[in-house]
PAVOLO-628723 format. One line per field, with one value per residue: residue in three letters; x, y, z of N, C-alpha, C, O in turn. Coordinates in steps of 0.2 Angstrom, whole numbers, plus 5000, padded with zeros to 4 digits. Example, Ala and Ser with C-alpha at 12.3 -4.5 7.8 and 13.67 -1.06 7.14 Angstrom:
marfi = (ALA;SER)
n.px = (5066;5064)
n.py = (4972;4989)
n.pz = (5039;5035)
ca.px = (5062;5068)
ca.py = (4978;4995)
ca.pz = (5039;5036)
c.px = (5066;5064)
c.py = (4984;5000)
c.pz = (5039;5039)
o.px = (5071;5067)
o.py = (4983;5006)
o.pz = (5042;5040)
//
This chain:
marfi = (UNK;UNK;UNK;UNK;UNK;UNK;UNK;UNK;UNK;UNK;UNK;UNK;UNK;UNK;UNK;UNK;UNK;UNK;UNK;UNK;UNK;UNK;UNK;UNK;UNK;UNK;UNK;UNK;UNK;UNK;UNK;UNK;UNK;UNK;UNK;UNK;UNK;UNK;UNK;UNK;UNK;UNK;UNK;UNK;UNK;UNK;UNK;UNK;UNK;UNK;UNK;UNK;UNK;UNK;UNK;UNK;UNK;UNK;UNK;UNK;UNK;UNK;UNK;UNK;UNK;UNK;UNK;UNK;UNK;UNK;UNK;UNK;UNK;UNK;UNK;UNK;UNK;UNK;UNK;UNK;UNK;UNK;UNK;UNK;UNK;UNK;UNK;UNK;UNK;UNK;UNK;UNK;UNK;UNK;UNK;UNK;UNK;UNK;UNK;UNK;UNK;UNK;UNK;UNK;UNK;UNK;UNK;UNK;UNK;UNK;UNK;UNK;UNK;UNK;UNK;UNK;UNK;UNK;UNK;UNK;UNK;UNK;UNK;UNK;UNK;UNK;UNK;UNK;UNK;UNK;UNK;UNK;UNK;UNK;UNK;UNK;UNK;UNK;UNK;UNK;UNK;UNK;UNK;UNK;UNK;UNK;UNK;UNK;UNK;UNK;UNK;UNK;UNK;UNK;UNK;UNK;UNK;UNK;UNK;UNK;UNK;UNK;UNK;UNK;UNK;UNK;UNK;UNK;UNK;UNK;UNK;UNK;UNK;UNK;UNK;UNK;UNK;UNK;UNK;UNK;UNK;UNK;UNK;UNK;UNK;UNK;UNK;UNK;UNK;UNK;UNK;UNK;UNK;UNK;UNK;UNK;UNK;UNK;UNK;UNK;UNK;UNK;UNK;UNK;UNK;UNK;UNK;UNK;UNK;UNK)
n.px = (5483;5472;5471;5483;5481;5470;5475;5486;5477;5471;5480;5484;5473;5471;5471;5485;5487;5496;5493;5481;5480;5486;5478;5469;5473;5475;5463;5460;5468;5465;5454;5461;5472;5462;5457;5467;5470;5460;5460;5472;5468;5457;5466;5474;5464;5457;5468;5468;5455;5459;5469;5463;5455;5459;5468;5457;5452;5464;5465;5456;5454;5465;5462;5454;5457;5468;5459;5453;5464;5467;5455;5447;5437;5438;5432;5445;5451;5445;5445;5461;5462;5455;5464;5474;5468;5465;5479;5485;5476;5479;5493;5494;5489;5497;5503;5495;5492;5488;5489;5490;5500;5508;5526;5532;5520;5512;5499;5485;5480;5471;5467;5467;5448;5446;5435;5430;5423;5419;5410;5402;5392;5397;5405;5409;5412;5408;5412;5416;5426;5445;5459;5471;5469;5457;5445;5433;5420;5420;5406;5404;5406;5395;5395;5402;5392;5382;5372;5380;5384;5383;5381;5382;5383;5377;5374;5380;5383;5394;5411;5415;5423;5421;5427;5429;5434;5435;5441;5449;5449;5459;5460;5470;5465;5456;5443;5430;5415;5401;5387;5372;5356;5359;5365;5380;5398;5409;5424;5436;5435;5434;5427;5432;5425;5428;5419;5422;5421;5427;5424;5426;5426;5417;5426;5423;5418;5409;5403;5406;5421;5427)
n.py = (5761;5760;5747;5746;5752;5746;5730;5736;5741;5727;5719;5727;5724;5711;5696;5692;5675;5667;5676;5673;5660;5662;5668;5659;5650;5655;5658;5644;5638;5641;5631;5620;5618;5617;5606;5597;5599;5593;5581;5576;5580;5569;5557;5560;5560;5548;5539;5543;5541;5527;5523;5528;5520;5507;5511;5511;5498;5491;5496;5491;5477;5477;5479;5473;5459;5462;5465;5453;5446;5452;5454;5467;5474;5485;5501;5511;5499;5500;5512;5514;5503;5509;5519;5514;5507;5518;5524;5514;5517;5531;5531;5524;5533;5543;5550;5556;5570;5585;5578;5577;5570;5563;5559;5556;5552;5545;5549;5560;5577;5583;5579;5564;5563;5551;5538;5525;5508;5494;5482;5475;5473;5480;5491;5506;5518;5519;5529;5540;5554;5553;5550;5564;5561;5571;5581;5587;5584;5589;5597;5591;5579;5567;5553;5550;5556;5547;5540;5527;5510;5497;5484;5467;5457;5444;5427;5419;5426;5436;5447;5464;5477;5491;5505;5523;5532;5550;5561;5576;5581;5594;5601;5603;5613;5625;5631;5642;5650;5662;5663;5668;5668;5663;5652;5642;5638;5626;5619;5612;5608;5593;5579;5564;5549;5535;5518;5503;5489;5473;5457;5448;5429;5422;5410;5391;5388;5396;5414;5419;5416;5426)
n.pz = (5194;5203;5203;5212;5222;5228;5231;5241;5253;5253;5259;5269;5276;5280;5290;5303;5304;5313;5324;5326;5331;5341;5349;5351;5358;5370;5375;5376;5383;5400;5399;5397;5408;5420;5414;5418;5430;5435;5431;5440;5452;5455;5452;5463;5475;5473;5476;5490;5496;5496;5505;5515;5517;5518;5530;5541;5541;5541;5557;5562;5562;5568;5581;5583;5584;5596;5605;5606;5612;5624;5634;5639;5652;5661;5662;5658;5652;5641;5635;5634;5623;5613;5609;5607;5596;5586;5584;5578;5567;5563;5559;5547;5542;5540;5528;5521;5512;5524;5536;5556;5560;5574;5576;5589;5598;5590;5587;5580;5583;5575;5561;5553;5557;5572;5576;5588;5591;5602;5598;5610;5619;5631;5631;5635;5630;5616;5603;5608;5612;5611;5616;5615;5602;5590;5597;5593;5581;5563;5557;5540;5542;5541;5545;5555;5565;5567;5576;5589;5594;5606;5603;5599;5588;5576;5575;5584;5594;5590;5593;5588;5582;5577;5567;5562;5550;5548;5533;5530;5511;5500;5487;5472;5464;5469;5473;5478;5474;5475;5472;5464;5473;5485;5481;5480;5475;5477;5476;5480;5494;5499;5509;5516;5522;5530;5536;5544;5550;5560;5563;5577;5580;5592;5603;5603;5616;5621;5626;5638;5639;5631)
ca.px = (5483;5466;5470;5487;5479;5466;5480;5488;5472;5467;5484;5484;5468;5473;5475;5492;5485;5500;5491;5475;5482;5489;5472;5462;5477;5475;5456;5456;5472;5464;5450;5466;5472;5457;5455;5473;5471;5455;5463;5477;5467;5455;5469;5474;5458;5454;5472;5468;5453;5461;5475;5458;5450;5465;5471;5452;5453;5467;5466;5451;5455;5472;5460;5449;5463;5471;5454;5451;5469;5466;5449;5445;5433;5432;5434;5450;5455;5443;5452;5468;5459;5453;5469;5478;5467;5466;5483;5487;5472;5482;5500;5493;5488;5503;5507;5492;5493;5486;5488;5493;5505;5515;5532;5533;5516;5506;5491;5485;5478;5466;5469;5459;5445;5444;5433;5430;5417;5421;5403;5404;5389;5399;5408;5405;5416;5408;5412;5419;5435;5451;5465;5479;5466;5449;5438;5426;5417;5416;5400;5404;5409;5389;5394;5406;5388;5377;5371;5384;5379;5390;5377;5386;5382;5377;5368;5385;5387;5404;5411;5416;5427;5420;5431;5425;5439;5435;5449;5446;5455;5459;5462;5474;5459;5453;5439;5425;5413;5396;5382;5368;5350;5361;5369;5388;5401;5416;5427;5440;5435;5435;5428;5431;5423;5426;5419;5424;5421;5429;5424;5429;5420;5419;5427;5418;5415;5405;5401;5409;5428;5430)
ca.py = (5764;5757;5742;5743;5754;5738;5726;5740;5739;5719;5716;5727;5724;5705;5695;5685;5669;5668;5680;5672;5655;5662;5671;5655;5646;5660;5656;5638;5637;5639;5625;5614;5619;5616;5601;5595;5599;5588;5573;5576;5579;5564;5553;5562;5558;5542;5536;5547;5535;5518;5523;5530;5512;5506;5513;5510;5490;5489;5497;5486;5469;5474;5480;5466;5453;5465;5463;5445;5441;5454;5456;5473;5471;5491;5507;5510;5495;5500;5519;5510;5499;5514;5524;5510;5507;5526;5525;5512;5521;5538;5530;5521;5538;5547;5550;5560;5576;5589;5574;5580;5565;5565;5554;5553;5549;5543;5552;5564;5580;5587;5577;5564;5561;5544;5536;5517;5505;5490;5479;5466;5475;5483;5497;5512;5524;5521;5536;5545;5559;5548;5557;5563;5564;5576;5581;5591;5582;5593;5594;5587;5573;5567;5547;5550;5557;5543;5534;5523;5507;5493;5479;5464;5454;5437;5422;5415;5433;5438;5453;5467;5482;5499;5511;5528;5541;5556;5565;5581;5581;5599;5599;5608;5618;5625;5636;5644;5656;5663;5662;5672;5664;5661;5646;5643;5632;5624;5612;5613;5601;5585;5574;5555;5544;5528;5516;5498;5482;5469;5454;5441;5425;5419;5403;5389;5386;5403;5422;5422;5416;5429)
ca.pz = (5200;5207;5205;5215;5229;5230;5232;5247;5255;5256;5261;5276;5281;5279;5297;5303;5306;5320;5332;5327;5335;5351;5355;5351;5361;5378;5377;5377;5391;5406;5400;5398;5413;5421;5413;5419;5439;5438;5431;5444;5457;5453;5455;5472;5478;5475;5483;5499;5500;5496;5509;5521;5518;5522;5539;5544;5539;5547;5563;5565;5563;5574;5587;5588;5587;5603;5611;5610;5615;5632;5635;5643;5659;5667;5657;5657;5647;5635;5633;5633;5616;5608;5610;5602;5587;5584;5585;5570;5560;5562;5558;5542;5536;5541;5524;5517;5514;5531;5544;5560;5564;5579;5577;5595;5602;5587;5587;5574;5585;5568;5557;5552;5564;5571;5582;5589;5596;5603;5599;5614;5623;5637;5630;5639;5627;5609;5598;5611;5611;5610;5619;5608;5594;5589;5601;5588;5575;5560;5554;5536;5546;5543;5547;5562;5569;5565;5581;5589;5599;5605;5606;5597;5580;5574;5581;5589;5599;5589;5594;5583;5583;5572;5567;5557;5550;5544;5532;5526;5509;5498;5479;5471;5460;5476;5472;5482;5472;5481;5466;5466;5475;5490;5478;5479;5473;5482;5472;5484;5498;5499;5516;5515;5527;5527;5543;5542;5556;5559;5567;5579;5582;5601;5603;5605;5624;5622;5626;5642;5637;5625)
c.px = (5478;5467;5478;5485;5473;5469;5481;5484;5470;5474;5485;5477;5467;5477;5479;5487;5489;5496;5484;5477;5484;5483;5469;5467;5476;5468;5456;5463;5470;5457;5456;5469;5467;5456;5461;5473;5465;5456;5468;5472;5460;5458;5471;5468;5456;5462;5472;5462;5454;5466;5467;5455;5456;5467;5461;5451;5456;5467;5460;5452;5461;5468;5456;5453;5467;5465;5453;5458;5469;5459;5447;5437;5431;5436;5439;5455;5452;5446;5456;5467;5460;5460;5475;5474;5467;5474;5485;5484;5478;5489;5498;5491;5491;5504;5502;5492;5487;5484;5492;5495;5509;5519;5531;5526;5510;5500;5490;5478;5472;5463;5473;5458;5444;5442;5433;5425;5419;5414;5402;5398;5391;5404;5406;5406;5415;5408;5414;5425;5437;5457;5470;5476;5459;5446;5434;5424;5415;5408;5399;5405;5401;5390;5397;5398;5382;5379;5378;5380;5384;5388;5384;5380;5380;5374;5374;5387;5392;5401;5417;5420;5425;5426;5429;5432;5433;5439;5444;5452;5455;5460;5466;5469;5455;5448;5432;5421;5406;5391;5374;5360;5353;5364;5377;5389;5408;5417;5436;5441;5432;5432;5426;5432;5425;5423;5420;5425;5426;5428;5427;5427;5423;5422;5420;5415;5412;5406;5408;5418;5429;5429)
c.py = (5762;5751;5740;5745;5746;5733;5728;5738;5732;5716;5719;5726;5715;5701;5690;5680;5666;5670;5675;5665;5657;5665;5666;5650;5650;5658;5648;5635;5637;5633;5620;5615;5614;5608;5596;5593;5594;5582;5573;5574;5572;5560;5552;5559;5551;5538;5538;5541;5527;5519;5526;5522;5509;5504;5509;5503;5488;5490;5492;5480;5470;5474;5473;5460;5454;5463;5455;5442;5445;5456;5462;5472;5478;5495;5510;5508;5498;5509;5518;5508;5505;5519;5521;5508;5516;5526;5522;5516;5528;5535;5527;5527;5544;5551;5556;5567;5582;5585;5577;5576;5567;5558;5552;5549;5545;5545;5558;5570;5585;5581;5570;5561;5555;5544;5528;5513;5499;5486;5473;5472;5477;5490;5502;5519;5522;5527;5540;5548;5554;5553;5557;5566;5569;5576;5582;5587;5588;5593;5591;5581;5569;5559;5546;5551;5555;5541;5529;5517;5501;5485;5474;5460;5448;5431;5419;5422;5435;5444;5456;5473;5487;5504;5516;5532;5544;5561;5570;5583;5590;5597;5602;5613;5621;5633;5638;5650;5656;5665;5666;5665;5663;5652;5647;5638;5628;5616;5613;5607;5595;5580;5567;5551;5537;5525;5509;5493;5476;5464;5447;5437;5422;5412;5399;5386;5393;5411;5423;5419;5420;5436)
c.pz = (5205;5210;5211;5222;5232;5234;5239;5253;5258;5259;5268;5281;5284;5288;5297;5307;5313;5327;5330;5332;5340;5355;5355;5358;5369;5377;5380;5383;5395;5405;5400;5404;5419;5420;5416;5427;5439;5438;5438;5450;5458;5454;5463;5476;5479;5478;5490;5500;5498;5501;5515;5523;5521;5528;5543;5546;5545;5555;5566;5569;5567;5579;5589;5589;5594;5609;5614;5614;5624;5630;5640;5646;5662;5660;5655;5653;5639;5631;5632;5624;5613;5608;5604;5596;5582;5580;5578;5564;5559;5558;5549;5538;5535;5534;5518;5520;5521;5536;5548;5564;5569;5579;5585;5600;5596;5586;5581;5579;5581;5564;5553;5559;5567;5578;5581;5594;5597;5604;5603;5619;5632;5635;5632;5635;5619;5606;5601;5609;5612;5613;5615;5602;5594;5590;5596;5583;5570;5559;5546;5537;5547;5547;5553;5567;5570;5574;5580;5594;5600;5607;5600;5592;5577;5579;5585;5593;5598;5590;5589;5586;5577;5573;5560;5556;5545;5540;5527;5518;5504;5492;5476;5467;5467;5475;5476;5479;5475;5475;5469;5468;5481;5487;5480;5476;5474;5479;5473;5489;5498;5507;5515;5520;5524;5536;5540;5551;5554;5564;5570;5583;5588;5598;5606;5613;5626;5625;5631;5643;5631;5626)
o.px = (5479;5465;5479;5487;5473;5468;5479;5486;5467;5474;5487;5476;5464;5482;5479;5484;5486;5495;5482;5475;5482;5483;5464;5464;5477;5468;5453;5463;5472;5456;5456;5469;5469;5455;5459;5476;5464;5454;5468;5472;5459;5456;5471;5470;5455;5460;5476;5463;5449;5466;5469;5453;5458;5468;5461;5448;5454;5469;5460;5451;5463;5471;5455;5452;5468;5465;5452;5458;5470;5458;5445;5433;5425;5439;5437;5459;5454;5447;5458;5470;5466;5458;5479;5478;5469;5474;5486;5486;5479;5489;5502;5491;5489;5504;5504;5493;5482;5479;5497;5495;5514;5517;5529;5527;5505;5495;5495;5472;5469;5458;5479;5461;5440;5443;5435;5424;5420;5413;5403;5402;5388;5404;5401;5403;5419;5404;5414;5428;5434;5459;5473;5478;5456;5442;5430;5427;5410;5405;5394;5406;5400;5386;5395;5397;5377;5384;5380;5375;5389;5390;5388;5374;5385;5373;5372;5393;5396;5395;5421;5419;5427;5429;5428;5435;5428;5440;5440;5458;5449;5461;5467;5469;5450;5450;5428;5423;5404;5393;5371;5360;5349;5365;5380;5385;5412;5414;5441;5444;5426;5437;5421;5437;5424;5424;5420;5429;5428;5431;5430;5427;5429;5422;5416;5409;5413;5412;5413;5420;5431;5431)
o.py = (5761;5748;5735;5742;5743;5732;5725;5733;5732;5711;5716;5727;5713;5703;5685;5681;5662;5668;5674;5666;5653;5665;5667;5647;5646;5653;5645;5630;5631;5631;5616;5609;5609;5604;5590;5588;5591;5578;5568;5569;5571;5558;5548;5555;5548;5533;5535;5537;5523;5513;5525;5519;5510;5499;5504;5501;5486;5486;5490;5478;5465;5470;5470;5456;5450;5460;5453;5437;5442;5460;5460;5470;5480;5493;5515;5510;5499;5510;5521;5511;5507;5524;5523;5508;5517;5527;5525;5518;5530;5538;5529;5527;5548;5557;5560;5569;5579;5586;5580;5576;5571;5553;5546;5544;5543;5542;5560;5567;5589;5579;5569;5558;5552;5546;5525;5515;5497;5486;5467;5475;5475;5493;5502;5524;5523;5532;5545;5546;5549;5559;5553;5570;5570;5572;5577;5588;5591;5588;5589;5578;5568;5558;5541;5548;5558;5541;5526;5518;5500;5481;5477;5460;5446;5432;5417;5423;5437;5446;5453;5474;5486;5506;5514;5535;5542;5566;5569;5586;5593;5591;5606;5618;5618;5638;5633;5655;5650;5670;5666;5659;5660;5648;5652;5634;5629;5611;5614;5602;5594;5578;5564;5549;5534;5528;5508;5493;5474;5465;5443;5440;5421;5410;5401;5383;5396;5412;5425;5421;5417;5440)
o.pz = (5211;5215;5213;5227;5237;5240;5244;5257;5263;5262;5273;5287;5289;5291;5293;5312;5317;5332;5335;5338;5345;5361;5360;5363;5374;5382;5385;5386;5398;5411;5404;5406;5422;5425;5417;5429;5445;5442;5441;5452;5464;5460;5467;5481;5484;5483;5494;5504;5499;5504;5521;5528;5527;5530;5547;5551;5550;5559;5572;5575;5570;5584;5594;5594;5598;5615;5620;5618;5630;5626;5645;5643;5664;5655;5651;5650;5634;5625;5627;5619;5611;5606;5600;5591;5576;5574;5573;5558;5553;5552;5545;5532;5531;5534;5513;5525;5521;5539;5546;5570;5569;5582;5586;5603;5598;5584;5579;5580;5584;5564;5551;5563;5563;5583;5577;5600;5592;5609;5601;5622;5637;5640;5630;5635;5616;5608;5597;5604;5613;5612;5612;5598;5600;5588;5595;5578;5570;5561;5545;5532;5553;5552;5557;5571;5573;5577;5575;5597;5596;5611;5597;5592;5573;5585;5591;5595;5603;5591;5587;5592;5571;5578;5554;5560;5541;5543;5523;5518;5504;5490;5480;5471;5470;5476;5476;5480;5477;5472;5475;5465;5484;5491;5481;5473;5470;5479;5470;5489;5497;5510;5514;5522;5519;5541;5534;5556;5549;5569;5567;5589;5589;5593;5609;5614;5632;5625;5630;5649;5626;5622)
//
């Protein structure tokens, strides 16, 4: 009788090895989880900035090929310019997620920030607002707020076209917790600067045909 009550006993005190796997499996879920949105958003990220380098490249080099073929004289032309490279930088990034594209006018009213400098030591409107696109410089926006200057480059006097975006990207893990000491942690946003020149060499009967 002892020994069957013995038996009774280790058998119900005996655990299902079933539940012990689904508790070990709900603990280590949200690390794979976790681990899952960071590759994701890893990959997200870094095509947001191959497609930011990108728009920024090219708006360049179209700008400065638009400039050398009309060359802007009062300031005017040169808002016209900058409205127009804005404008391809914005369209080349139509595509990423919270751009604030407009089909009809091209311009991206938030979203991302772009500025432009035309380095031929006459530009009046470096870095300036762009109409259509974002007056406000965030403040994570640290490279849009670098000194601009529109002096020109190289011992033959090329002149040069800068364009800076700014895109604010989000992640799908969007977390913000407020940590004691006045620390935090935001693994949520993303801002990817890129800035990028391009230039284009006077011809050679000098400065002032080009």
């Amino acid at each position: 009788m002892k020994l069957v009550a013995r038996r009774r006993r280790s058998a119900s005190g005996s655990r299902d090895p079933r539940g012990q796997s689904l508790v070990e499996f709900a603990l280590v879920l949200p690390l794979l989880l976790i681990l899952l949105l960071g590759v994701v958003d890893f990959g997200r990220v870094f095509s947001a900035g191959i497609t930011t380098e990108t728009a920024a490249r090219d708006a360049a080099e179209t700008g400065a090929i638009s400039r050398l073929r009309t060359p802007p004289t009062v300031p005017a032309d040169y808002q016209a310019l900058h409205e127009e490279i804005a404008k391809i930088a914005c369209s080349e990034s139509r595509l990423l997620p919270n751009t604030t594209f407009d089909e009809t006018t091209r311009t991206c009213a938030s979203q991302p920030v772009i500025r432009v400098c035309v380095h031929d030591g006459a530009d009046p409107a470096c870095g300036q607002p762009i109409s259509g696109f974002a007056a406000v410089i965030p403040p994570e926006c640290s490279q849009m707020g670098n000194a601009w200057s529109n002096v020109t480059s190289g011992e033959s006097a090329s002149h040069a076209v800068e364009v800076r975006i700014c895109y604010h990207f989000t992640t799908l893990f969007n977390l913000h917790l407020n940590l004691p000491l006045n620390y935090g942690l935001n693994l949520g946003d993303i801002w990817l600067q890129r800035a990028r020149f391009f230039v284009v060499d006077c011809p050679p009967l000098g400065v002032a045909t080009c």
